[in-house]
C-alpha positions in Angstrom: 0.0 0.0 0.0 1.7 3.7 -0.8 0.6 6.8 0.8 -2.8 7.6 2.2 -3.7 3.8 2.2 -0.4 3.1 3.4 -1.1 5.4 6.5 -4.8 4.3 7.1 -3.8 0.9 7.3 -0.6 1.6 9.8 -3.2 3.0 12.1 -5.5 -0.3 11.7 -2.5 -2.8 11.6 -0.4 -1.6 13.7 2.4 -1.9 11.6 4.6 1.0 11.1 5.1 2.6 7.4 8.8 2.8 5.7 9.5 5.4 3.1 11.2 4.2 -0.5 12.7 6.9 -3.1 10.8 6.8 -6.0 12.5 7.1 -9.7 12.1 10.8 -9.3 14.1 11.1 -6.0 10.6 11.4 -4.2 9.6 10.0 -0.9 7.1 7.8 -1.0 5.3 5.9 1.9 4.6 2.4 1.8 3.3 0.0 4.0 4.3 -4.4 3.0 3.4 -7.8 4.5 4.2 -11.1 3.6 1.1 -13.2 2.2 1.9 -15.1 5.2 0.3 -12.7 7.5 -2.7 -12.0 4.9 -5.1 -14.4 7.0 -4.6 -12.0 10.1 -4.6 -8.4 8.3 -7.1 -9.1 5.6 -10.6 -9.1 8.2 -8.6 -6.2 10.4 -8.8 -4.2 7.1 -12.4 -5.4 6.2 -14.0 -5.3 9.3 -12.4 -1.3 9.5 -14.6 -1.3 6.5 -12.3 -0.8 3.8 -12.3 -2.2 0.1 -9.1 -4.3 -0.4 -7.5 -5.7 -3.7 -4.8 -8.3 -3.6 -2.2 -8.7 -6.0 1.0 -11.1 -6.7 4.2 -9.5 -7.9 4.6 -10.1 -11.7 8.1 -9.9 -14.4 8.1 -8.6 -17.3 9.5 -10.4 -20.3 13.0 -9.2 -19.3 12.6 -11.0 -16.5 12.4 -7.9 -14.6 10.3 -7.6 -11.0 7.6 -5.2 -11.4 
């Protein structure tokens, strides 16, 4: 999660944010688990009554992590 989701969900979680450098040199927040801990976070952030999408890291062709 980056930025405003990032932060709403720190404060439900109780997981603290870290900050990453985007590729313009910006400071962007971001909060990560590992799917591991999905079964315990998932209904925290549901029952807080938020809409949550989950998604799986993908490569690209070059074999690249996006």
């Amino acid at each position: 999660m980056y930025e405003d989701d990032a932060i709403a969900a720190s404060g439900i979680l109780g997981i603290a944010t870290a900050e990453r450098v985007d590729g313009q040199g910006k400071g962007v927040k971001e909060l990560r688990f590992s799917f591991r801990d999905l079964d315990v976070y998932l209904p925290k952030l549901i029952r807080a009554g938020n809409r949550v999408a989950v998604c799986e890291p993908n490569q690209t062709g070059s074999g690249k992590r996006v």
